[in-house]
N, C-alpha and C positions, 0 to 999 in steps of 0.2 A: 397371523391368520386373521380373517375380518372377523370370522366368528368371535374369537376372544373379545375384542373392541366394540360387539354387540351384547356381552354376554358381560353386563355392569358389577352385577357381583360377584361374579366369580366363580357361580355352582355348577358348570358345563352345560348348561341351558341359558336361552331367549327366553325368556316370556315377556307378557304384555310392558311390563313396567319397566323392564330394562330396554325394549325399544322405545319406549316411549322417551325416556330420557336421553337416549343415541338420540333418536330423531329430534328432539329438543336442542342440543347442540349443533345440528346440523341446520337447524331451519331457524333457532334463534327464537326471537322476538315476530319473526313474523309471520308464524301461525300459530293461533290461542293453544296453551299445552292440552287442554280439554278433546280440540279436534284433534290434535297428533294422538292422544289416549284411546280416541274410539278408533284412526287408523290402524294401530298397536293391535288391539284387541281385535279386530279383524281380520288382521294378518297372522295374528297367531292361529287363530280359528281354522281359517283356510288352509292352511300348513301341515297344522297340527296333525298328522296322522296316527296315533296312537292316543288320543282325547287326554291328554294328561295337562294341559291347558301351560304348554311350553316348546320352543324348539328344541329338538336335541342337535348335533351338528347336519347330520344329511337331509331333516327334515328342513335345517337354515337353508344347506344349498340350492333344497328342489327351488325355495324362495328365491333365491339369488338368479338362479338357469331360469326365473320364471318370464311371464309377458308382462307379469306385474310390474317387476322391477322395472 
């Protein structure tokens, strides 16, 4: 499942810091980790429907089904 692969430590949530590190991997060196952290943090934010400042898995998919993606 993608979620696992987003979910860095292992606690059954996204948050900021573990996308930010997926997307670090993903995009490397060539975008500063600083801008992927404010994306991170944005993303969760918008998502986040229950304010607990992390994805759970269906808040990940609405992300996924989104226009964002």
């Amino acid at each position: 499942m993608l979620f696992s692969a987003f979910d860095i430590n292992g606690d059954g949530y996204v948050c900021a810091g573990d996308l930010t590190t997926a997307l670090t991997h993903i995009a490397g060196a060539a975008v500063p980790r600083a801008q992927l952290a404010h994306v991170a943090a944005a993303t969760v934010a918008m998502f986040d429907r229950d304010n607990d400042n992390r994805l759970h898995a269906d808040e990940f998919a609405a992300l996924l089904h989104s226009e964002v993606m």
